[in-house]
C-alpha positions as CSV (number, residue, x, y, z in Angstrom):
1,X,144.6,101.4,89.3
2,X,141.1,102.5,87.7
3,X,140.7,98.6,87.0
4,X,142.0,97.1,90.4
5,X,138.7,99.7,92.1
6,X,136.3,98.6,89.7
7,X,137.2,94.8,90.7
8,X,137.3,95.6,94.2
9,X,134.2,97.1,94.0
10,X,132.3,93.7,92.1
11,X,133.6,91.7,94.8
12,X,132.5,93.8,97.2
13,X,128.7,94.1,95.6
14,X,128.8,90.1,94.7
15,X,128.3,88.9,98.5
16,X,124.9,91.5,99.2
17,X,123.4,90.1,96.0
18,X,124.0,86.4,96.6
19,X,122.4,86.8,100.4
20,X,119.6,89.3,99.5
21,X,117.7,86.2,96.6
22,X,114.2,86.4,98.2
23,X,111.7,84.3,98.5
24,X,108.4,84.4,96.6
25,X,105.8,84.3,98.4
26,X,103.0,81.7,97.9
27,X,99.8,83.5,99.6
28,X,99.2,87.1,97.9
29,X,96.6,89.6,97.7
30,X,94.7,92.4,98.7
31,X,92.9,92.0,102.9
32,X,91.0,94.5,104.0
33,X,92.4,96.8,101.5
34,X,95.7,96.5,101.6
35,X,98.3,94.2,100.0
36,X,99.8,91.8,101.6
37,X,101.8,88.4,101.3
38,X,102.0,85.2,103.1
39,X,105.1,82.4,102.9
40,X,104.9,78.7,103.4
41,X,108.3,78.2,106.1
42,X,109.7,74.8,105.9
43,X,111.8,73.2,108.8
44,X,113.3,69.4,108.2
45,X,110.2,67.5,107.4
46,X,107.7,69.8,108.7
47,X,106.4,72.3,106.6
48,X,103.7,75.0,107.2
49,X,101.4,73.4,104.0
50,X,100.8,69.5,104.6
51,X,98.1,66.9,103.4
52,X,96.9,63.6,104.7
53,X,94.6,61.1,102.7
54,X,91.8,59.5,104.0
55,X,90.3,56.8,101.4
56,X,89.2,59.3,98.6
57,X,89.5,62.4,100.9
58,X,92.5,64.3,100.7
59,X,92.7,67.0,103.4
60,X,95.2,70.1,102.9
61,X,96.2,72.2,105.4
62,X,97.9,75.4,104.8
63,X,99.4,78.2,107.2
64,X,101.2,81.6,105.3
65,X,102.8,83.9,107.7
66,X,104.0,87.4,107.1
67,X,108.0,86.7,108.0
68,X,109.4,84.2,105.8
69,X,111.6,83.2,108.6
70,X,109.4,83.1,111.5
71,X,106.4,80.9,112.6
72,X,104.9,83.9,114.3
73,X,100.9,83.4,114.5
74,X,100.2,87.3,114.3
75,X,98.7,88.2,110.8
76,X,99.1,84.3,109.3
77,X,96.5,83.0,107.1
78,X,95.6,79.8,107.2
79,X,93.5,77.4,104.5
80,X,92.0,74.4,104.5
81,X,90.5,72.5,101.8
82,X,89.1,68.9,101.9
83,X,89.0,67.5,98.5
84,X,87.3,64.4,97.5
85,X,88.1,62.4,94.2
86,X,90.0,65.3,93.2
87,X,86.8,67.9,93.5
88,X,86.8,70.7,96.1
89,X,83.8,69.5,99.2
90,X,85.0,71.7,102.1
91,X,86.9,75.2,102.7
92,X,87.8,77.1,105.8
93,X,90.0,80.0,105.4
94,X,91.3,82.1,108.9
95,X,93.0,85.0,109.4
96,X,94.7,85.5,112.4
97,X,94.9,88.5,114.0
98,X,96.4,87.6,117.9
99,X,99.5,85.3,118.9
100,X,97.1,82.2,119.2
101,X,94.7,80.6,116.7
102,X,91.8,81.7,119.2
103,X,89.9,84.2,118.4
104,X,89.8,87.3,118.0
105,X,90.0,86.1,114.7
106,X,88.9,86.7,111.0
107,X,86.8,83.4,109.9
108,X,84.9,82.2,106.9
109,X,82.6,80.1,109.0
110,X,79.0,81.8,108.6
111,X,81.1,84.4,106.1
112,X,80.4,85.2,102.4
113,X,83.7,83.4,101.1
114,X,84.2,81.6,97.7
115,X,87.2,79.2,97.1
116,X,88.3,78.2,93.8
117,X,90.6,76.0,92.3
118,X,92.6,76.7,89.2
119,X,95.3,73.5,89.2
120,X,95.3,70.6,91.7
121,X,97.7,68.0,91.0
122,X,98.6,64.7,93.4
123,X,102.0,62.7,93.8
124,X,102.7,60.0,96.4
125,X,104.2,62.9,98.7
126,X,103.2,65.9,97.3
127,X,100.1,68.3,96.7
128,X,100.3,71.4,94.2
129,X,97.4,73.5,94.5
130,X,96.3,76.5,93.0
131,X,93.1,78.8,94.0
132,X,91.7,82.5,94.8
133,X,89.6,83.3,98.0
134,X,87.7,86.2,97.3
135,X,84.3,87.6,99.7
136,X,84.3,88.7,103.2
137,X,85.4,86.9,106.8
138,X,83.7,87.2,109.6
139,X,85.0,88.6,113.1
140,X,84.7,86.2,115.8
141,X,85.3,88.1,118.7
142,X,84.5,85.2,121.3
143,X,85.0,81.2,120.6
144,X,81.6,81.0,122.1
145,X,80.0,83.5,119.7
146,X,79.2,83.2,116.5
147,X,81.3,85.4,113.7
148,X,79.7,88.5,112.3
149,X,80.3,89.6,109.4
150,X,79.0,93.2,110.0
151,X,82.7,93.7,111.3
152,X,84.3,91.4,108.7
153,X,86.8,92.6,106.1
154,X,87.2,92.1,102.4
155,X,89.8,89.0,100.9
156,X,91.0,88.8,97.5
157,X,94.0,86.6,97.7
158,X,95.4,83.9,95.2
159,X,97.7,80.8,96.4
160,X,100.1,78.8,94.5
161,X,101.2,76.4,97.1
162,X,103.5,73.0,97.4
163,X,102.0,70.3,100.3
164,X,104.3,67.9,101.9
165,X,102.5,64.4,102.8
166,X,102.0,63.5,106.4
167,X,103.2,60.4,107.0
168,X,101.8,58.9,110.4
């Protein structure tokens, strides 16, 4: 009797565990001093991280949102890096903070943000890149007005992130 419960009790435990395998996230880090996390969500052949190449420019594009279910624009970060022959030219990092990507937003345009890059490696259809954004964004209250960074609020985030290739 004592064995058939024990048994009965592993297959009742085996189904929670095989539906509760989460996902790592691929944005992490510490925003306005508190931690928080950020996942690329993949649907078919679109996927919230995505590069194009332009001669020697490669352009990446990367969204992280809060729910790693949803494509909900409240809290998502979102990074952009233009690379050319492999070296880092141009960064913008965002953080949303409405429904929309309009502002009221947190911006590193006219911000104190550095970008780094530990790994960048290219396929034909894929991008892995590896980085940290640490300073201070900039709130831009208005899309008129510029962003000011005497309301901004401190990043320290690192990204580990897979890009799918946009084919046209």
């Amino acid at each position: 009797m004592r064995k058939q419960i024990g048994i009965m009790v592993l297959a009742w435990c085996i189904p929670s565990f095989a539906y509760t395998s989460e996902l790592a996230p691929e944005i992490e880090g510490v925003l306005d001093g508190e931690p928080h996390e950020w996942f690329i969500l993949s649907q078919g052949n679109d996927s919230s991280a995505s590069f194009i190449e332009l001669g020697d420019e490669v352009r990446i594009d990367i969204t992280g949102f809060i729910d790693d279910e949803s494509w909900d624009a409240r809290d998502a970060i979102s990074i952009s890096l233009t690379l050319v022959e492999d070296e880092l030219m141009e960064t913008d990092v965002v953080y949303l903070i409405g429904n929309t990507p309009l502002p009221p937003l947190y911006t590193s345009g006219d911000a104190q943000v550095t970008v780094s890059l530990t790994h960048y490696e290219r396929d034909s259809q894929t991008v892995h890149v590896t980085g940290r954004i640490q300073g201070v964004l900039a709130l831009q209250v208005q899309l008129d007005a510029p962003p000011s960074l005497e309301e901004g609020i401190d990043i320290d985030v690192m990204f580990d992130v897979q890009a799918q290739k946009v084919e046209f």
